[in-house]
Backbone and ligand atoms as CSV (ligand in chain L), in Angstrom:
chain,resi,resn,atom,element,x,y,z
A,1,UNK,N,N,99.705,-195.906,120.713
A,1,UNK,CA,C,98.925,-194.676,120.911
A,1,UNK,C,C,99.577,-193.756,121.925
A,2,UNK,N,N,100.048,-194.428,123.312
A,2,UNK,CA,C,100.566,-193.705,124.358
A,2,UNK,C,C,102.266,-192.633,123.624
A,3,UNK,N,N,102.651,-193.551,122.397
A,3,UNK,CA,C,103.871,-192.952,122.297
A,3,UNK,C,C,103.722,-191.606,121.438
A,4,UNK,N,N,102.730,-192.180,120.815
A,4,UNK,CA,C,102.263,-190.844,119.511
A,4,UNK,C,C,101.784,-189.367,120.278
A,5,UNK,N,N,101.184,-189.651,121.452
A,5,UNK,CA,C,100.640,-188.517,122.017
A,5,UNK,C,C,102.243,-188.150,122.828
A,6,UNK,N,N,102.716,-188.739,123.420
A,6,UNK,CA,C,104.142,-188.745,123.547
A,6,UNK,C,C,104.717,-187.746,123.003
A,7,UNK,N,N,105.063,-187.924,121.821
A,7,UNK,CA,C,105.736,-187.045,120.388
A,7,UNK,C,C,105.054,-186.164,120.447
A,8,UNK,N,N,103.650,-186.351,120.094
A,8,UNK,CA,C,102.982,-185.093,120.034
A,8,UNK,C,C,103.139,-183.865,121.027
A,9,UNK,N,N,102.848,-183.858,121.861
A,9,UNK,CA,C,103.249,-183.436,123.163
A,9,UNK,C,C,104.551,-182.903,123.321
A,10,UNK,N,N,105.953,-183.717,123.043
A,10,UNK,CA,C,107.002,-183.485,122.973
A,10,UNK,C,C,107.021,-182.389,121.387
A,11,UNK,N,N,106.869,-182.490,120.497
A,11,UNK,CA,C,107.003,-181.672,119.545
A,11,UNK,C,C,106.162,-180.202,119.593
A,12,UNK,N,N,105.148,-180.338,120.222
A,12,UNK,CA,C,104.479,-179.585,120.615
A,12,UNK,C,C,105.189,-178.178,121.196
A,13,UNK,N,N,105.680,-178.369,122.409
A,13,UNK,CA,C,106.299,-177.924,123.855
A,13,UNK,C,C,107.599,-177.806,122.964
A,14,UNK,N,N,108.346,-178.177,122.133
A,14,UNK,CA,C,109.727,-177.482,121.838
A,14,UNK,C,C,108.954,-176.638,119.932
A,15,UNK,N,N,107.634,-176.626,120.036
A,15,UNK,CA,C,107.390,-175.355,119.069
A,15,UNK,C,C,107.086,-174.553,119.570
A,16,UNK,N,N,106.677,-174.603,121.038
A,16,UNK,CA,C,106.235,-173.444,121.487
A,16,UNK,C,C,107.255,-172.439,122.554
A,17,UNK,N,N,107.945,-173.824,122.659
A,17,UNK,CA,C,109.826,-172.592,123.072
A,17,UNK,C,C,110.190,-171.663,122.020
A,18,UNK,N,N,110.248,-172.256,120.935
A,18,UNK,CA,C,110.701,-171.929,119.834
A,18,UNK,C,C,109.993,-170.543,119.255
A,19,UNK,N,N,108.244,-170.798,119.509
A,19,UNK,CA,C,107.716,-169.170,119.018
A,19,UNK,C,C,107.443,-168.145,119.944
A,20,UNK,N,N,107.673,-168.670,121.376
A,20,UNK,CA,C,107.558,-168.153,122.557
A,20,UNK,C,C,109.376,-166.892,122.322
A,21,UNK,N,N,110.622,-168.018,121.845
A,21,UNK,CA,C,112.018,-167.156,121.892
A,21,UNK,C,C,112.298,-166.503,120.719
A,22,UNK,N,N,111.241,-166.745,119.674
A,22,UNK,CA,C,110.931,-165.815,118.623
A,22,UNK,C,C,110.157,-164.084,118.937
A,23,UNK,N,N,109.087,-164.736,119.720
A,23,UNK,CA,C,108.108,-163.416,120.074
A,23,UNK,C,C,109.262,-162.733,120.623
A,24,UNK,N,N,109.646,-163.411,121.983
A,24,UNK,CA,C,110.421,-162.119,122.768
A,24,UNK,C,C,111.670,-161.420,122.098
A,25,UNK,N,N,112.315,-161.998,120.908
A,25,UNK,CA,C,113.629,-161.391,120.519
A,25,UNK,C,C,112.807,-160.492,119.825
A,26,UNK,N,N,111.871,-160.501,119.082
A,26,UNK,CA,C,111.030,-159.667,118.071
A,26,UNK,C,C,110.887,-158.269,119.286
A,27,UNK,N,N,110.196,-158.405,119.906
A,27,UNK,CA,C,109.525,-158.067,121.040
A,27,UNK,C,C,111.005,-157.295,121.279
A,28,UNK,N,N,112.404,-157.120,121.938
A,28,UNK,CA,C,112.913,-156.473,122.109
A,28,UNK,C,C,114.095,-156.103,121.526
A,29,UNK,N,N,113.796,-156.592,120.083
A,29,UNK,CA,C,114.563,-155.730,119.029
A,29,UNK,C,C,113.993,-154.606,118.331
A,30,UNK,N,N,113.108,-154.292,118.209
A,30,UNK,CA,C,111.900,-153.609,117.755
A,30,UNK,C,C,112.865,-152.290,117.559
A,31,UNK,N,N,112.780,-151.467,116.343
A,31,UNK,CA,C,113.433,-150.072,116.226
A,31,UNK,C,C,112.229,-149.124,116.631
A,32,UNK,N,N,112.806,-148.539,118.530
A,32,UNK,CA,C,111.580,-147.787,118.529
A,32,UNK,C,C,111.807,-146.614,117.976
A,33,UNK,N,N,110.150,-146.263,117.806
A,33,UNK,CA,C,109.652,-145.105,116.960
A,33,UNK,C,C,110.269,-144.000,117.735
A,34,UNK,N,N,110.979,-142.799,117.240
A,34,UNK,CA,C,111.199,-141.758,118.067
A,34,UNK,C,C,110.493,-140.952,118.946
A,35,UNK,N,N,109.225,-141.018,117.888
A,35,UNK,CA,C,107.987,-139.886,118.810
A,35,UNK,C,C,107.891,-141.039,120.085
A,36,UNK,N,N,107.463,-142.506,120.131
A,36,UNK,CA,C,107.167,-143.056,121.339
A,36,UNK,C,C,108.202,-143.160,122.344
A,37,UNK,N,N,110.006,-142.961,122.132
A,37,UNK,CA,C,111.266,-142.836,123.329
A,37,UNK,C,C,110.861,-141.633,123.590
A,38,UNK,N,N,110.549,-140.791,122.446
A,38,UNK,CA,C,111.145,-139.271,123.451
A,38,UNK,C,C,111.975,-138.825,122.682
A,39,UNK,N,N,112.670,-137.678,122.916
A,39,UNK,CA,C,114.376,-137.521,121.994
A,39,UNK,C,C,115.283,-137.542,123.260
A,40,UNK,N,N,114.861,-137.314,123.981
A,40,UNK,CA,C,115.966,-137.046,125.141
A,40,UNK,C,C,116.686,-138.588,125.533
A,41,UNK,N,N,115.645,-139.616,125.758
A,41,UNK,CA,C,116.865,-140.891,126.076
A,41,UNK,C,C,117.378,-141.269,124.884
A,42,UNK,N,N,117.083,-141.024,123.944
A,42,UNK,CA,C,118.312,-142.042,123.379
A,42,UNK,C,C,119.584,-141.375,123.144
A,43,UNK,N,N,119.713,-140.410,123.137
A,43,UNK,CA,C,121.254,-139.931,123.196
A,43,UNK,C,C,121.936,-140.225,124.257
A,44,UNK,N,N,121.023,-140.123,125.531
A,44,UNK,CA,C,121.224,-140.334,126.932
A,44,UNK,C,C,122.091,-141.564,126.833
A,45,UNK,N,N,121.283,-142.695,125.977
A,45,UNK,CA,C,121.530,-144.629,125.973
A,45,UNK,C,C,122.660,-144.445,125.105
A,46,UNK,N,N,122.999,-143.360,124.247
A,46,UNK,CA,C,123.901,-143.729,123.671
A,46,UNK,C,C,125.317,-142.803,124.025
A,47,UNK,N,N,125.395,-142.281,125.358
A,47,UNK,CA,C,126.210,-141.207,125.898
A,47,UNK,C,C,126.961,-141.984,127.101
A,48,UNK,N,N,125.759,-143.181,127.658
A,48,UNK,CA,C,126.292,-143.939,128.665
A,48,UNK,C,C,126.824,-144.908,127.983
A,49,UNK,N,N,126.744,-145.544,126.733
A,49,UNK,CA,C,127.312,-146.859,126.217
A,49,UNK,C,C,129.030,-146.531,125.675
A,50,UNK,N,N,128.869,-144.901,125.147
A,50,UNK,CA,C,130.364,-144.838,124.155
A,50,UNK,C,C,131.397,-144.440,125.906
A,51,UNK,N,N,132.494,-145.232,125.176
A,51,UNK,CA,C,133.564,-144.206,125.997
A,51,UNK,C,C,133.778,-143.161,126.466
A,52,UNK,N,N,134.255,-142.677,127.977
A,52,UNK,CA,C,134.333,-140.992,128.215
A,52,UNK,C,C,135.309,-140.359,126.951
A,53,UNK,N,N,134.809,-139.897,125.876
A,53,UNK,CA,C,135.280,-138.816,124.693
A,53,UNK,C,C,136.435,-137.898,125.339
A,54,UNK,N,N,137.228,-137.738,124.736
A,54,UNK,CA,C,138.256,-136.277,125.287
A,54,UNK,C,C,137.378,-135.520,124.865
A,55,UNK,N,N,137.891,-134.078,125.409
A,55,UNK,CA,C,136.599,-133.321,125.177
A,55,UNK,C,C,137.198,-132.594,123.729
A,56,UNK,N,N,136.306,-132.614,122.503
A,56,UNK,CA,C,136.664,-131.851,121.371
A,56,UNK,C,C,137.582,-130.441,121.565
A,57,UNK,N,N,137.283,-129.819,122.606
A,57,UNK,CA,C,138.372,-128.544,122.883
A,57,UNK,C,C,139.805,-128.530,123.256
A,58,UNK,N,N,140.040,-129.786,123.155
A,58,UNK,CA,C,141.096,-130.387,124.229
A,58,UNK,C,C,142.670,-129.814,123.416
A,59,UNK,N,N,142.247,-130.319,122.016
A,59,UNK,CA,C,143.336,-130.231,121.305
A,59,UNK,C,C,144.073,-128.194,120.944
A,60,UNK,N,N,142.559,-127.544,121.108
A,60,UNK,CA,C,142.590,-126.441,121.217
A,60,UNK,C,C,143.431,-125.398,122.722
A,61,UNK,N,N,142.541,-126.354,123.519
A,61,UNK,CA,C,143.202,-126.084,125.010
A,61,UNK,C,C,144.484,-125.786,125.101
A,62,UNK,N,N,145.181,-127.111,124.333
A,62,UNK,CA,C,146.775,-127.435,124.765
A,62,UNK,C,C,147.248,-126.004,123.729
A,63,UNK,N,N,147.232,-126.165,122.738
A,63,UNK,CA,C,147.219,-125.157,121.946
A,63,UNK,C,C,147.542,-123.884,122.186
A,64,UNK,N,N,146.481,-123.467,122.986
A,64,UNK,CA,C,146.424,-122.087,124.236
A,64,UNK,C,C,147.127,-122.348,125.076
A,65,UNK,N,N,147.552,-123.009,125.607
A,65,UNK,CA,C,148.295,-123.484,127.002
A,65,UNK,C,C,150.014,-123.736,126.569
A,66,UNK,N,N,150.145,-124.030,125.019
A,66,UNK,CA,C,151.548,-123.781,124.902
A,66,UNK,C,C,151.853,-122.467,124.388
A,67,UNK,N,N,150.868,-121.907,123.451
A,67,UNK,CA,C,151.217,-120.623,123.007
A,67,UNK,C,C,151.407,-119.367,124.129
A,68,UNK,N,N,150.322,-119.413,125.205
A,68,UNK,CA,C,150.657,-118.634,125.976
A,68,UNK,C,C,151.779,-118.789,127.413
A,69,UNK,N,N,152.149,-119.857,126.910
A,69,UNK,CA,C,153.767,-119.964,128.135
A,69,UNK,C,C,153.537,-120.542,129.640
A,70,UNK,N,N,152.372,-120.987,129.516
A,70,UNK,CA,C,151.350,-121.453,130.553
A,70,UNK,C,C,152.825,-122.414,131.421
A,71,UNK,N,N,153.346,-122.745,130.819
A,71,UNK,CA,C,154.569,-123.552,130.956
A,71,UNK,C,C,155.181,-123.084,131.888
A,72,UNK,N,N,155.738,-121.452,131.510
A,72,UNK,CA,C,157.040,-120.922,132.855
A,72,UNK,C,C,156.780,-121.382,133.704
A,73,UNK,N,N,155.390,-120.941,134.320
A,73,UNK,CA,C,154.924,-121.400,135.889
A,73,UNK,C,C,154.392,-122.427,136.331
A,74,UNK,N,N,153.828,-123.001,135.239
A,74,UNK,CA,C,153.481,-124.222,135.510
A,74,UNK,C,C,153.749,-125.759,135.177
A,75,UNK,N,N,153.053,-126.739,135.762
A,75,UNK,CA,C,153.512,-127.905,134.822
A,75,UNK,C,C,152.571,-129.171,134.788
A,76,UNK,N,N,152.476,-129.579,133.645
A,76,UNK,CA,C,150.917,-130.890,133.357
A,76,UNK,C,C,152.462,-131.840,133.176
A,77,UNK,N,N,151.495,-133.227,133.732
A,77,UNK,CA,C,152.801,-134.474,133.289
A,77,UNK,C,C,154.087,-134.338,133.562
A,78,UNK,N,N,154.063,-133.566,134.322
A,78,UNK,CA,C,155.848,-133.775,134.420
A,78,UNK,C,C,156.734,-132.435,133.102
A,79,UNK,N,N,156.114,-131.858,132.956
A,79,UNK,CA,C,156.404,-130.710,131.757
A,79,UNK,C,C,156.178,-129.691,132.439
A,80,UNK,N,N,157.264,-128.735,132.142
A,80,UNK,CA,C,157.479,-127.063,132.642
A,80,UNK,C,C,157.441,-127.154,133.949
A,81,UNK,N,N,157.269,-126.252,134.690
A,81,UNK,CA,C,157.893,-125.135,135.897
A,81,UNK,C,C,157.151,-126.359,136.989
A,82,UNK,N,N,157.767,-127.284,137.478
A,82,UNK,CA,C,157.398,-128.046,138.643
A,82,UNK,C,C,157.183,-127.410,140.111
A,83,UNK,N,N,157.028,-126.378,139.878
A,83,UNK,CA,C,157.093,-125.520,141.391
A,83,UNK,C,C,155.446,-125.470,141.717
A,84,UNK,N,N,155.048,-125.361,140.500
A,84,UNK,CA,C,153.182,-125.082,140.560
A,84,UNK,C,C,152.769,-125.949,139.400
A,85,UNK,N,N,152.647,-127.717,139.898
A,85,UNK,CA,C,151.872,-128.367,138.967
A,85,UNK,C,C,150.175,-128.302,138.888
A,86,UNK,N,N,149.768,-128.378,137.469
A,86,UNK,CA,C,148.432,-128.192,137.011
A,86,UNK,C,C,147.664,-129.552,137.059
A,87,UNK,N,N,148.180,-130.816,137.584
A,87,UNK,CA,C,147.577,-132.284,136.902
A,87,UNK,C,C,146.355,-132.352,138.284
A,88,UNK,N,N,145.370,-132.832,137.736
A,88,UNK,CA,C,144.216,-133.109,138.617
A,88,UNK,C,C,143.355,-131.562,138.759
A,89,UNK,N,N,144.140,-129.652,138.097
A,89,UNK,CA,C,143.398,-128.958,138.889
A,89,UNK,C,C,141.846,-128.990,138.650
A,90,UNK,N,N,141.538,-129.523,137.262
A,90,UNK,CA,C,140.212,-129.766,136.931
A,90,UNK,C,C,139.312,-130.775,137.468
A,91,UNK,N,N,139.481,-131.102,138.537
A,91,UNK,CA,C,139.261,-132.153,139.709
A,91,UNK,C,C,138.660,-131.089,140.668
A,92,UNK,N,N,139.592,-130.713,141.119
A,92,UNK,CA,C,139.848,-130.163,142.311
A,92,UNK,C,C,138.351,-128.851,142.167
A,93,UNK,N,N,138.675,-128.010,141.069
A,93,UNK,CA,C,138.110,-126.878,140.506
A,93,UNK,C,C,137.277,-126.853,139.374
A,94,UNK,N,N,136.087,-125.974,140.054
A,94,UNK,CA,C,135.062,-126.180,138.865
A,94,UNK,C,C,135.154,-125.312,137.278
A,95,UNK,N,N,134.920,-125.213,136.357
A,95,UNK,CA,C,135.116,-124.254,135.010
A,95,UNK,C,C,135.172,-122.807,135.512
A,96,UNK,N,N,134.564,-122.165,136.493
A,96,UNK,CA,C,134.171,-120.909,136.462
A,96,UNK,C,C,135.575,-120.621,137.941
A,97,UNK,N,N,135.866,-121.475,138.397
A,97,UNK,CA,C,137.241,-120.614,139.430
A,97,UNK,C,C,138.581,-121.235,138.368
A,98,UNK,N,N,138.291,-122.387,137.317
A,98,UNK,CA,C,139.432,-122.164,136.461
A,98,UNK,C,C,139.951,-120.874,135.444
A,99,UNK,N,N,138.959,-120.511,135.177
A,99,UNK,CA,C,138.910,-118.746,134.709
A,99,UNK,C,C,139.410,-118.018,135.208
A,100,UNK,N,N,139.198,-118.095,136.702
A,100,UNK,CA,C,138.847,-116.906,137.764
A,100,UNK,C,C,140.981,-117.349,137.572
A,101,UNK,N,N,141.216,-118.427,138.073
A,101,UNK,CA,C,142.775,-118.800,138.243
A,101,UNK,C,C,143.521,-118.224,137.162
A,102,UNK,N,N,143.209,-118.620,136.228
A,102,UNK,CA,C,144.072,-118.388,134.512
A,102,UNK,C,C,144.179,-116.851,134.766
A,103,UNK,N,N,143.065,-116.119,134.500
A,103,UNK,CA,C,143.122,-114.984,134.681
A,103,UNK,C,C,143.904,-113.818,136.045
A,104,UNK,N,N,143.466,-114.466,136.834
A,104,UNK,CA,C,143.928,-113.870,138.607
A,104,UNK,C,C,143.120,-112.910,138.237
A,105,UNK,N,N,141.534,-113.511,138.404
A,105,UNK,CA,C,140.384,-112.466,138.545
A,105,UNK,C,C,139.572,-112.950,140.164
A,106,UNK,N,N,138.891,-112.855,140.448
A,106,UNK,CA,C,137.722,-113.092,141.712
A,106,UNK,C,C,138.684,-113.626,142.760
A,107,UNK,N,N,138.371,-114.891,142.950
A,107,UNK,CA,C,138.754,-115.259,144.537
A,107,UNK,C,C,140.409,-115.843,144.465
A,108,UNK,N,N,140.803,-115.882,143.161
A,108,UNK,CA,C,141.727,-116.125,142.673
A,108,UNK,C,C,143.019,-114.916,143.421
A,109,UNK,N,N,142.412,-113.504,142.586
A,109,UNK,CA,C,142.928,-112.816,142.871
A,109,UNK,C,C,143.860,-112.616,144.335
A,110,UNK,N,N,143.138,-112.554,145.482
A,110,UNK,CA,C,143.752,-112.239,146.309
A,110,UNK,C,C,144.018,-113.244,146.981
A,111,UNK,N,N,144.444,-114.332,146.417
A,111,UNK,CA,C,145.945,-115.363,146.566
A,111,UNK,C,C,146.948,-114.879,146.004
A,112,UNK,N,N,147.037,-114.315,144.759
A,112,UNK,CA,C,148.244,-113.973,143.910
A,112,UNK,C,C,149.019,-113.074,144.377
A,113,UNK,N,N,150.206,-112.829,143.821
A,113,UNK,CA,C,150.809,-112.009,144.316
A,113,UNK,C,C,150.702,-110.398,143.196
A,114,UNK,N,N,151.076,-109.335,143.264
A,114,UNK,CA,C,150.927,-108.391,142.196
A,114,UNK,C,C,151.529,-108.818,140.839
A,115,UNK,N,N,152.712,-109.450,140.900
A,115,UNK,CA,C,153.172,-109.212,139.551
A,115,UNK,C,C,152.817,-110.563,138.648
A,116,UNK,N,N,152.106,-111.983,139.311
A,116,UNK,CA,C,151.949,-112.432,138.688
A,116,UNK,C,C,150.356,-112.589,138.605
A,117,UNK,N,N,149.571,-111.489,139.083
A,117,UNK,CA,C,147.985,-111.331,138.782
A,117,UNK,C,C,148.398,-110.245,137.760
A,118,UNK,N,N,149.435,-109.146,137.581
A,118,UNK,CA,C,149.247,-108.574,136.338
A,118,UNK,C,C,149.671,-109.747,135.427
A,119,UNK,N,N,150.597,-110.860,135.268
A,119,UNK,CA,C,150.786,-111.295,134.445
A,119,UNK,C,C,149.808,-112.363,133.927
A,120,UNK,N,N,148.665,-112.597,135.059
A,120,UNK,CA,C,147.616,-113.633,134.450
A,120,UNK,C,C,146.560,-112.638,134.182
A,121,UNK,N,N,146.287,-111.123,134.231
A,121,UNK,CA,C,145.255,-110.476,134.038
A,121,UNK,C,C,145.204,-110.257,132.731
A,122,UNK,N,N,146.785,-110.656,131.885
A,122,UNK,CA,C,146.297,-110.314,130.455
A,122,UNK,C,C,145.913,-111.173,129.832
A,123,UNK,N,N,145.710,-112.571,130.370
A,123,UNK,CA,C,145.057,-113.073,129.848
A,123,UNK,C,C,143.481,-113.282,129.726
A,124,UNK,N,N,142.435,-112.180,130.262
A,124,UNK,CA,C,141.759,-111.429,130.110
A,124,UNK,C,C,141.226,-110.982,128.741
A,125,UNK,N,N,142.572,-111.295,127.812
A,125,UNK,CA,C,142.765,-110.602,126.210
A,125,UNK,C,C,142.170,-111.987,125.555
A,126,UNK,N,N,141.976,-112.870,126.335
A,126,UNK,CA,C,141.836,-114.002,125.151
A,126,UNK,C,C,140.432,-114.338,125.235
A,127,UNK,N,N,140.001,-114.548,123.898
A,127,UNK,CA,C,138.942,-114.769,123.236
A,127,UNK,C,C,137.853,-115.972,124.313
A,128,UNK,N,N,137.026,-115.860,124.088
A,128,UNK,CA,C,135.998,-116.357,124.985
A,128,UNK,C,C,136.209,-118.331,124.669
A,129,UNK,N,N,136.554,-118.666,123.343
A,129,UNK,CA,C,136.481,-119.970,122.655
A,129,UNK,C,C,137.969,-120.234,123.530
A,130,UNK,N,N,139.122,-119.452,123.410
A,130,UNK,CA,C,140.253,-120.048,124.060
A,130,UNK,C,C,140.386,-120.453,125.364
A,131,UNK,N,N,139.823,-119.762,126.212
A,131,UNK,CA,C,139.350,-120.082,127.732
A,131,UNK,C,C,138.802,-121.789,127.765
A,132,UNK,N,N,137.308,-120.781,127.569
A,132,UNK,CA,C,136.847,-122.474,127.695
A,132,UNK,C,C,137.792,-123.631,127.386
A,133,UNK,N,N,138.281,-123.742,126.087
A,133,UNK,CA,C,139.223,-124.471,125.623
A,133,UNK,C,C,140.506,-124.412,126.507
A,134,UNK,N,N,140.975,-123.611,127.378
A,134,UNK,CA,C,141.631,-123.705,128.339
A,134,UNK,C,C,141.430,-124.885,129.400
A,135,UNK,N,N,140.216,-123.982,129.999
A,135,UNK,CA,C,139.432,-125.320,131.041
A,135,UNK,C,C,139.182,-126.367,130.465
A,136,UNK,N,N,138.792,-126.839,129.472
A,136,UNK,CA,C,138.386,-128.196,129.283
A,136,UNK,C,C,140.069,-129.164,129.320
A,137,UNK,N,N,141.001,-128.274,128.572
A,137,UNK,CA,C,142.602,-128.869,128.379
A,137,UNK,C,C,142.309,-129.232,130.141
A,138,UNK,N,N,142.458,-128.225,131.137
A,138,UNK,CA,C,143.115,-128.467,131.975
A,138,UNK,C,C,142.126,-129.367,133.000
A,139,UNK,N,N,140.730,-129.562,132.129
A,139,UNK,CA,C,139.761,-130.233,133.579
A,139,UNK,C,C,139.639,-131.817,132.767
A,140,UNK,N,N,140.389,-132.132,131.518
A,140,UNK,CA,C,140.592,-133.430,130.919
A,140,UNK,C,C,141.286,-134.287,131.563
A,141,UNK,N,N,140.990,-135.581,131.600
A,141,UNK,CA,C,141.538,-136.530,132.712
A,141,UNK,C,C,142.821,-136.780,131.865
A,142,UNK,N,N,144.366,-137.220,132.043
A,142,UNK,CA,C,145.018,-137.519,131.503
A,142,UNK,C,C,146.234,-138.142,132.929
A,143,UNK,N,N,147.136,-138.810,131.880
A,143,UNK,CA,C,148.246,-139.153,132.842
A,143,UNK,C,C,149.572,-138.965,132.841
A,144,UNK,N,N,149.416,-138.876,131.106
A,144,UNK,CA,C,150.513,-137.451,130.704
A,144,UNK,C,C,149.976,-136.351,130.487
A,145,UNK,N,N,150.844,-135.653,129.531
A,145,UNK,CA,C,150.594,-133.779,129.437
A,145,UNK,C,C,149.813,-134.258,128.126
L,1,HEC,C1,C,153.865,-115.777,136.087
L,1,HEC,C2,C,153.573,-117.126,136.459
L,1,HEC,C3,C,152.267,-117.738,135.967
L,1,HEC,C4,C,151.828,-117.865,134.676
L,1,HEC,C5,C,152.502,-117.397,133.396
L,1,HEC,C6,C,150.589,-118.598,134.743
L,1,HEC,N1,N,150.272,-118.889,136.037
L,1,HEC,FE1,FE,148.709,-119.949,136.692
L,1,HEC,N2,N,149.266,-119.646,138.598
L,1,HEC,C7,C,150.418,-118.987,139.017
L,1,HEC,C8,C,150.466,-118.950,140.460
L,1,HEC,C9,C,151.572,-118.301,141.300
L,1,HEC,C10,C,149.311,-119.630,140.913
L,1,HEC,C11,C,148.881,-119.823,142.371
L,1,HEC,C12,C,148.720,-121.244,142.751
L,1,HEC,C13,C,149.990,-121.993,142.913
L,1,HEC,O1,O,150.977,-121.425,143.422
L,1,HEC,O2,O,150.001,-123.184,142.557
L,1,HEC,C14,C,148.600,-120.061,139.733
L,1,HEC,C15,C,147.442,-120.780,139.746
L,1,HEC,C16,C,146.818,-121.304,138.644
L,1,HEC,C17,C,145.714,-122.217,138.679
L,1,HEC,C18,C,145.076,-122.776,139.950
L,1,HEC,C19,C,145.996,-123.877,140.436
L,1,HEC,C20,C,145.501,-124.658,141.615
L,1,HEC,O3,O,146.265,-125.521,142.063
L,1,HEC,O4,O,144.391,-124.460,142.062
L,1,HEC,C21,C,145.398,-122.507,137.395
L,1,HEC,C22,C,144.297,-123.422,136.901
L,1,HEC,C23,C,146.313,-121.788,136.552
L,1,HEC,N3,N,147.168,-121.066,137.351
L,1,HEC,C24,C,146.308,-121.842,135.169
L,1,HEC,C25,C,147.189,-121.138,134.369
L,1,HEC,C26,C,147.136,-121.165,132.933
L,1,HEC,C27,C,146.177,-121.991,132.101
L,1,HEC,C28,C,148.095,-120.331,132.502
L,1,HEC,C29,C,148.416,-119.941,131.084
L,1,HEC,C30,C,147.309,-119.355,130.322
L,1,HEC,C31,C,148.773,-119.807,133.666
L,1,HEC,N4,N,148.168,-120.313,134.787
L,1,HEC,C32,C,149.844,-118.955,133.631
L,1,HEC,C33,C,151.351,-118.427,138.180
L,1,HEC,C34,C,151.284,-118.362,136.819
């Protein structure tokens, strides 16, 4: 008798591990409902899980940055005019004084000298999408060009 209640007991206690590690996997696999997250975290959960992305403009950036000769004077990676390297300036500088630089507009300006604030003022001419795409090229983490 003592052994049967034994078993019993023992079989008991490993069914109830068993629906106890059932409930909880149920319990936090569950596909939640959108209206009950919210919309805002789950992109959030899924923005912190993927890899830092290059930024989609990036490829555009460089693009702008070789077509317009960005090169003479300057240099990313070890490429073009080593006198005034560009690596880290998107560190250093936020989107809106990288503009201000490219261009030799605002506080930029009166660092420059005349002939090469006329020569960054024409870039002034470029389209609002190429900029940005400027800054993002140049505020992208990299270790080459
Ligand atoms: C005629 C030469 C010349 C050209 C062409 C030129 N720059 Fe510059 N740029 C300078 C000079 C000079 C500075 C001042 C800072 C320095 O000496 O490093 C500067 C500064 C900058 C800075 C700030 C650097 C820092 O260290 O804070 C950025 C960003 C920049 N330029 C981006 C560009 C981009 C992008 C292009 C191409 C669209 C470009 N520049 C074309 C001469 C030039």
């Amino acid at each position: 008798m003592r052994e049967l209640i034994a078993r019993l007991v023992c079989w008991m206690s490993l069914a109830a591990v068993v629906a106890f590690a059932g409930l909880f996997a149920f319990l936090h696999n569950r596909p939640v409902p959108a209206a009950a997250s919210g919309a805002a975290p789950l992109p959030a959960v899924a923005a912190r899980a993927a890899p830092v992305p290059p930024p989609a403009n990036g490829d555009r950036g460089r693009a702008v940055y070789e077509r317009e000769n960005c090169a003479t004077c300057h240099s990313l990676g070890g490429e073009g005019n080593p006198r005034r390297p560009l690596d880290g300036v998107g560190v250093r500088r936020s989107g809106a004084e990288l503009r201000e630089w490219i261009t030799g507009t605002g506080a930029a300006a009166s660092s420059l000298s005349a002939s090469v604030t006329r020569r960054k003022r024409a870039y002034l001419e470029l389209s609002e999408a190429d900029l940005g795409a400027l800054s993002d090229y140049l505020a992208a983490p990299r270790t080459g060009k």
